[in-house]
N, C-alpha and C positions, 0 to 999 in steps of 0.2 A: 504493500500500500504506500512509503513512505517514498518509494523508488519509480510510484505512480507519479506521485504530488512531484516529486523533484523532478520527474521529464516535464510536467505539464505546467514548472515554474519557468524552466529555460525554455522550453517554447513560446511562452509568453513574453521572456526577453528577450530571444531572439528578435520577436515579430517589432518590438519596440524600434532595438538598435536599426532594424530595416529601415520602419518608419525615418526616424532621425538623420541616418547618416546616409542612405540612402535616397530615400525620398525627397531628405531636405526638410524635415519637418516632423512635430510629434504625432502619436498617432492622433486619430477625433475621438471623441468621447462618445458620441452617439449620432444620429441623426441630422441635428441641429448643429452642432460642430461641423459633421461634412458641411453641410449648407453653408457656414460663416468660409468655412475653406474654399468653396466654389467662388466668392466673392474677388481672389486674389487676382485673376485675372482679367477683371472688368474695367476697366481705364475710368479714369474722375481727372474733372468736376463732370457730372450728369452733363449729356448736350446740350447745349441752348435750344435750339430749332430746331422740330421735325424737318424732316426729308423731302423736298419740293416734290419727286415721287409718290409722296405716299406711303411706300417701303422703310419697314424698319432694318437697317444692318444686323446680319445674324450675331453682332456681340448684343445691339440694342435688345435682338430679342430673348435671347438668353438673361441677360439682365432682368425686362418683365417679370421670366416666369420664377426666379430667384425671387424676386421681391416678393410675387404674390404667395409664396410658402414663407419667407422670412418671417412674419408677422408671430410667428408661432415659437421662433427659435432667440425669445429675448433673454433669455440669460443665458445662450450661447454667444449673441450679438455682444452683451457683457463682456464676458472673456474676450474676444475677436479684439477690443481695444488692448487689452495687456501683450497680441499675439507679436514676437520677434518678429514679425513681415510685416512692413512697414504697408504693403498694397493691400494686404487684409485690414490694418488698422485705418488707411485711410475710405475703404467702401463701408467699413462698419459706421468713424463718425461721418459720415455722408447720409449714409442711413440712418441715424439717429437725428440729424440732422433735417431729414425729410418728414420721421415718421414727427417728430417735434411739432412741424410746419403744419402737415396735413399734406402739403403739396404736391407730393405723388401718386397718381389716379391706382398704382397698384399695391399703396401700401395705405389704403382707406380700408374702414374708416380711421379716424385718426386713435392710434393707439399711446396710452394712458402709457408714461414710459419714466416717472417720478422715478423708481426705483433703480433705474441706472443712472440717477444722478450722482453716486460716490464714485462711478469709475469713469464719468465725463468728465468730474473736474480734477479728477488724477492727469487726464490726458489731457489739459490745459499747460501739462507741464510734459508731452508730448516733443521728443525729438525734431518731430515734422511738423511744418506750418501746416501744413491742410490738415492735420489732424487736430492742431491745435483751435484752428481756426473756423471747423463744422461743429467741433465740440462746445464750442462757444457757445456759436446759434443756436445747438440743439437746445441749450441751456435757456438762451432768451427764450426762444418758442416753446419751455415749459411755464412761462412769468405767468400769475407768481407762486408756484408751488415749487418753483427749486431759489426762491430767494437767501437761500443756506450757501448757494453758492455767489452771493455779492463779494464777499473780500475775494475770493481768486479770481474773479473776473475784473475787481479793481486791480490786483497786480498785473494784469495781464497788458492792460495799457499799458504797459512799459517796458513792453517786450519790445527788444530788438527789431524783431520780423513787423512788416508794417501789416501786412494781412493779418497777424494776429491783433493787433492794433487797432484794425477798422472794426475785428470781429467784436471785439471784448466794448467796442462802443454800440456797435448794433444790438448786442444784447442787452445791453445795461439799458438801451433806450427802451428795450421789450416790457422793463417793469414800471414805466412809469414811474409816479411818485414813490412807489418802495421803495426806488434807489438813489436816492436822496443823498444818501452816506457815498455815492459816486463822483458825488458833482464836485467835488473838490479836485479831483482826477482828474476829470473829464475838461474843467476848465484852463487845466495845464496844459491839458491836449489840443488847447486849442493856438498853442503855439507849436503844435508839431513839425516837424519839418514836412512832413506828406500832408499836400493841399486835403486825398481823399479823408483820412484819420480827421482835417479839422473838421470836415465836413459834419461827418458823421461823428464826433462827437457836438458840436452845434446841435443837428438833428436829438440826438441823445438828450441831450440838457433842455432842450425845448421839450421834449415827451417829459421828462422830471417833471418838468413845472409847471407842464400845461393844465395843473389842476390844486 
């Protein structure tokens, strides 16, 4: 029996170190893990414009039917932000980013997504602008049930990268008067050296105060 268990432990590492050194990656956990994995290949930012055709590109439509099962796989999406592969990290806050919004007709209705708020403002402190920078917005477009995340999106104006910069103002404008405690920030930023950053924090501090 004991000599069962120990073939059926090194099989089990084996199949591991496969995954890893092999494949380039650990294995998935389940289901929803593949799904977040299928993600790494999808290019961002989302396209501006449909196709004067008509016709979606077969990544556009691979994309779709990925999103329209994502909805299911949120605390795989969770994990997906902590994942060494920066292409998985940045489709994931994209997508957190979207479902936030509502904005994408295949991730309606708009799902309730509070609960990955401790691993979106982790990834504010994100390697990568674009991760930094979706993870923001995911965050405005919870305002104001993730308002816990006010002080890192105040540091965040003062990131080096100007994209994160513009994000951490668009979000902060998301909550209105809660973010009050901003505008001290915000009005710094309005000597920024990037016209867009003054912009949009202007726009920001106007939503603050417009009540």
């Amino acid at each position: 029996m004991r000599k069962q268990v120990s073939a059926a432990l090194v099989a089990i590492g084996a199949i591991f170190l496969l995954s890893v050194f092999v494949l380039g990656c650990p294995p998935v956990q389940d289901k929803a893990d593949e799904l977040v994995h299928q993600l790494r290949d999808l290019p961002t930012p989302l396209p501006g414009i449909a196709p004067g055709n008509g016709i979606l590109p077969e990544i556009e439509r691979r994309r779709r039917e990925i999103y329209r099962q994502i909805t299911e796989a949120l605390a795989a999406l969770q994990r997906g932000l902590h994942h060494d592969d920066v292409r998985i990290r940045r489709n994931v806050a994209l997508i957190f980013n979207a479902l936030a919004g509502g904005w994408v007709e295949e991730l309606r209705p708009k799902l309730n997504i509070v609960s990955s708020l401790p691993e979106l403002v982790a990834a504010l402190d994100d390697s990568d602008s674009n991760v930094r920078a979706w993870s923001a917005q995911a965050i405005g477009g919870m305002a104001p049930d993730s308002i816990a995340a006010l002080p890192s999106l105040i540091r965040l104006i003062n990131n080096p990268d100007e994209g994160s910069r513009n994000s951490a103002c668009i979000a902060l404008g998301a909550f209105g008067p809660a973010a009050r405690d901003a505008l001290p920030a915000l009005r710094g930023a309005l000597s920024d050296s990037s016209e867009q950053v003054r912009a949009f924090a202007r726009r920001a501090i106007e939503n603050i105060q417009s009540h």
